[in-house]
Each structure stands twice: as C-alpha cells, then as structure tokens.
ZAMARGU-4260 file (C-alpha; in steps of 0.2 Angstrom, whole numbers, plus 5000, padded with zeros to 4 digits):
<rodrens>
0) 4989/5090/5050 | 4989/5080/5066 | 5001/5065/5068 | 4993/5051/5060 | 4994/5031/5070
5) 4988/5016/5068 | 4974/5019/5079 | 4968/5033/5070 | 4964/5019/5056 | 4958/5006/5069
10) 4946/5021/5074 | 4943/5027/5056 | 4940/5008/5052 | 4924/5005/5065 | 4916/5021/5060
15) 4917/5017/5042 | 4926/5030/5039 | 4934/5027/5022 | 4954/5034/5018 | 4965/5039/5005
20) 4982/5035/5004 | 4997/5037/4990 | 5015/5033/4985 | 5028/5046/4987 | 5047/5044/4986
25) 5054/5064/4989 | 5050/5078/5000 | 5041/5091/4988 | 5027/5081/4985 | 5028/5072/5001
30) 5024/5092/5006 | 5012/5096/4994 | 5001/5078/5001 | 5002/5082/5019 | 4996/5101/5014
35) 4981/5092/5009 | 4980/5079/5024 | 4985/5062/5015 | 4984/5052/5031 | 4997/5038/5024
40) 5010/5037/5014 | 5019/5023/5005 | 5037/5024/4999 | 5035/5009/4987 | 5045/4998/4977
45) 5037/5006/4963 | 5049/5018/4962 | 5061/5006/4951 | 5049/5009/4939 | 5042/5025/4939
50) 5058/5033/4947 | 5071/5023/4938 | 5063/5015/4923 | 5064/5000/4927 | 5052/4986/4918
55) 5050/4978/4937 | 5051/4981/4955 | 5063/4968/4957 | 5081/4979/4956 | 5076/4989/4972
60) 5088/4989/4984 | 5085/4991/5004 | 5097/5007/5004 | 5085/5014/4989 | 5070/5010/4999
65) 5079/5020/5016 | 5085/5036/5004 | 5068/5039/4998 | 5059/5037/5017 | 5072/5050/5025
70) 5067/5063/5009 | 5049/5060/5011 | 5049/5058/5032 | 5057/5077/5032 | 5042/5083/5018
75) 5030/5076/5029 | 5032/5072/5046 | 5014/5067/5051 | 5008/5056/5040 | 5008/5038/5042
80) 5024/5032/5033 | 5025/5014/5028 | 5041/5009/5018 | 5041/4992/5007 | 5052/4978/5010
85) 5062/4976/4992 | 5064/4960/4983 | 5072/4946/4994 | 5075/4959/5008 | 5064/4946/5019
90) 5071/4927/5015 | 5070/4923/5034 | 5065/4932/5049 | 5079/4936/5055 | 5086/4944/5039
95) 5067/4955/5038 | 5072/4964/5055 | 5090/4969/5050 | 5082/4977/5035 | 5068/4982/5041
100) 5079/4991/5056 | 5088/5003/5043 | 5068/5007/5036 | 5061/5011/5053 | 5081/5021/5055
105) 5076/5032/5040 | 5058/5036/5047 | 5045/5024/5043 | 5031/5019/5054 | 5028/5002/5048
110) 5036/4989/5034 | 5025/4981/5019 | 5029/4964/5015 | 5022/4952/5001 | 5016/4935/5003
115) 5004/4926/5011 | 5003/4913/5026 | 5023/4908/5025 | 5026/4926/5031 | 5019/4924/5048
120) 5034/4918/5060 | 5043/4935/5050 | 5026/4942/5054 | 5029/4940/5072 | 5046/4941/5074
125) 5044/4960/5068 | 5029/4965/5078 | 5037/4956/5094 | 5053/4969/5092 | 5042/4984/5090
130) 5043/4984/5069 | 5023/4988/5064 | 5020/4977/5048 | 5006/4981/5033 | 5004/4964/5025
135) 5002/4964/5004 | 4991/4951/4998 | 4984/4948/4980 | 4994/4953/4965 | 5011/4954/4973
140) 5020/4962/4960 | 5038/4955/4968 | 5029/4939/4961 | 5029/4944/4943 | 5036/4931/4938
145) 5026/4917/4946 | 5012/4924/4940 | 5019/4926/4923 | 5014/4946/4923 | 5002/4956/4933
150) 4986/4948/4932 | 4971/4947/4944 | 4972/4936/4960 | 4960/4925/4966 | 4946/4924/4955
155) 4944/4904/4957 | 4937/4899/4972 | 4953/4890/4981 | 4966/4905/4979 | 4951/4916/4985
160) 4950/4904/4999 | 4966/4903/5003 | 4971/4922/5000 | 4956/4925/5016 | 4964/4911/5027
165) 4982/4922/5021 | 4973/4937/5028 | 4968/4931/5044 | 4983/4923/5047 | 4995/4936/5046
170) 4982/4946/5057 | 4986/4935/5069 | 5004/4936/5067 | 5001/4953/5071 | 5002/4963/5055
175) 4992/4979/5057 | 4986/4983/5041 | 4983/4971/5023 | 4985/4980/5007 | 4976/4969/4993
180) 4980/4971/4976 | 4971/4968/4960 | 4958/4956/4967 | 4940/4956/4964 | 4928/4967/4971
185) 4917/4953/4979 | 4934/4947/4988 | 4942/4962/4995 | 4925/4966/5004 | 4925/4948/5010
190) 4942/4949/5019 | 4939/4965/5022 | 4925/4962/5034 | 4933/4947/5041 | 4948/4957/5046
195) 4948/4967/5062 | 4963/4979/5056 | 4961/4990/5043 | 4962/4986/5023 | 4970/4995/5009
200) 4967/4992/4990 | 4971/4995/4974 | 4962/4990/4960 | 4951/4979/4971 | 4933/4988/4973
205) 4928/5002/4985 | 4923/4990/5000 | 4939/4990/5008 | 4943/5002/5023 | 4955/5014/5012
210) 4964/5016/4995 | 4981/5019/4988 | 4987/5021/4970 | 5005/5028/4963 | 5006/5044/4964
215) 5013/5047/4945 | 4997/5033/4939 | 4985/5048/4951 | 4992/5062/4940 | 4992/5054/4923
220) 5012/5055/4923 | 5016/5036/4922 | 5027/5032/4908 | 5022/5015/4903 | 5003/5012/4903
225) 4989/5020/4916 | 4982/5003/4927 | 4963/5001/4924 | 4960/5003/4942 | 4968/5019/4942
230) 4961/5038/4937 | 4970/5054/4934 | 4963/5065/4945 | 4975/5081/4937 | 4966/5078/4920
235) 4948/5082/4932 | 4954/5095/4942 | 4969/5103/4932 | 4979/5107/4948 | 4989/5096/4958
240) 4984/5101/4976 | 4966/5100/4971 | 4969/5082/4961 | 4974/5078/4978 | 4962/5086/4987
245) 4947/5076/4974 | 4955/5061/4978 | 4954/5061/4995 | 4935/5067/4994 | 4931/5054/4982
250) 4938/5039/4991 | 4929/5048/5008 | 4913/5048/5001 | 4914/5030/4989 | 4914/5037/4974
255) 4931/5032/4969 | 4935/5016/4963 | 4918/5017/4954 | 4913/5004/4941 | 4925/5008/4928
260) 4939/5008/4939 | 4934/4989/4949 | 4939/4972/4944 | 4925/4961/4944
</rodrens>
C-alpha cells in the first residue's frame, strides 16, 4: 500500500470516492489492515473499554494513547494514523500541544479532539505548529456524562444548527478532517457537503466522505453490546482479512451503513 496523506482524502473527497477507515491499538492487526489497504487508522480512546474493560473512555491516559500508536505505527507504516486526545489532555491550547507532541513523537499523523466551536483557538494553535487535527463532533463519548449516556446528537433543530456552524468553524481553525458520531443521516450529509475537508462517520448514514467503526464492534468481538450502527463483517465473511476486505468494498461502493445500520 502506498503512503497515505491528507491530500489523498481531499482527492478521494471531490471524486466521491467513498473510504473506509478503523480502530486499531497493536501491530498484528495493524498489519493484517494495511495488507488489505485500510487507508486510515484510528488508535481511539476506545481502547479503555474494549482493551481495558473499562465502562468509559474517560481513564485513558496520554502515555496509553502514545504506547498503542508506536505498536500500530511499526504494523503499519503507511496508513493515515490519527491518534485521539484522552479525556482533559486538551483544557487549554497550550496544554493540547504538549500532549499532542508526545502523539505525533510515537507516530501519528494527526490528533482527534472532541468538542465543538470552543475548540477553535486549540484548533489553530495545533495546525499553526505543524500538529494536523481531525475534529469530533456529535456524540462525544468524552461527554458521557453531560449527555447522561450515548445517545443521538442533534436531532432538534438548534443542536443540529449549531453542530453545522461547530463544523464549519473548526474548518476554519484549520482542522483537516470531522468525524461525526451518532447523528442523523439527514445531518451528517448536510455538514458534510457544507465541509470542504473530508467527513468520517459512525453511525450517522452513508452520506459522509468515509467511515470508521471499532474494530472489535467490525468482528463481533465487542464485550459489552454490538452498536446498532455497527455490522460484523467476520460473521459474513468467516475470515478476518476478507471481513476486512468486505468492509472496505461495502463502504466503497455505499452499501454499508445501509438502512438498518443508519440513525434516522
């Protein structure tokens, strides 16, 4: 597989090329996804629960978060590599880059933060001293609880309003990509066609530019409960490389999230 940037997926984004992209936090199956040319990768905060067995993302740590990017950066060395920002790793802008140095240290190409238009002075800070950022709007799950447990975002029309303006703004700021997360279909599609830069979701329609999921929820390995926006692509295929292989196919083509797998 080729080296994978950020203008691949500006490029991939005006052709209407859709992507898939997925969670990983060590270097055999960071391997086994570049063997089947997974362009991005996420080492996600996810990993306090589905690694650790914790009830939240909450207890990640920055030096967690760093360990898993150097094992996944050394299985695969070509993918785009974002790394997530834990849990108050990002207070003020000046504390986002120290932490977000030791990420980009370990081997990330770009840092995911949560949170909507406060985030844009951190926003630029980052970009301005060469730190690429991927924006997370929607369901923050940092956010849990505020929002009182993972539930949809924006489905009334000012938070829907507002998450768009969040969007745009941090677009501005510079952030490179958004990742939305459990919003409704007719949403995602509006931002992402307002956006310029490319937009990743999960659980939030087949509209937007690519898709993620975690990578235990895409092989039906999750310990806790399987998301409804999710599929378990090993139960179809009954391999690993080709469950890999089929989602990538099936967000190429749109056929994944299909109408069971979409909030409305």
């Amino acid at each position: 597989m080729k080296k994978i940037t950020i203008n691949d997926l500006m490029k991939w984004k005006k052709e209407g090329r859709k992507f898939a992209s997925v969670t990983a936090y060590d270097a055999s199956f960071a391997q086994l996804f570049e063997s089947q040319e997974m362009p991005v990768l996420l080492v996600g905060d996810s990993l306090g629960m589905v690694l650790q067995g914790e009830n939240d993302t909450l207890p990640v740590t920055v030096e967690d978060i760093a360990y898993h990017t150097r094992s996944v950066r050394k299985g695969s060395p070509n993918a785009l590599l974002m790394a997530d920002m834990p849990f108050m790793s990002y207070t003020t802008p000046e504390q986002a880059c120290h932490n977000a140095a030791t990420l980009m240290r370990a081997g990330a190409n770009m840092v995911k933060i949560e949170g909507g238009r406060w985030l844009t002075d951190t926003v630029k800070m980052l970009t301005e001293r060469s730190v690429p950022v991927c924006a997370h709007l929607g369901l923050t799950p940092q956010s849990v609880n505020i929002f009182g447990g993972y539930k949809v975002q924006g489905r009334d029309q000012e938070k829907a309003d507002e998450m768009v303006a969040a969007a745009i703004a941090l677009q501005n700021a510079g952030a490179q990509i958004v990742v939305l997360e459990c919003v409704p279909e007719s949403l995602a599609a509006k931002i992402t066609a307002a956006l310029d830069i490319p937009v990743i979701g999960i659980g939030a329609g087949n509209q937007t530019d690519g898709q993620i999921l975690v990578m235990h929820d895409m092989f039906g390995i999750s310990a806790n409960y399987m998301p409804k926006f999710s599929k378990n692509f090993l139960e179809e295929t009954g391999d690993m490389r080709q469950a890999v292989a089929k989602y990538i196919e099936d967000v190429a083509s749109g056929s994944f999230p299909d109408e069971a797998h979409t909030i409305a």
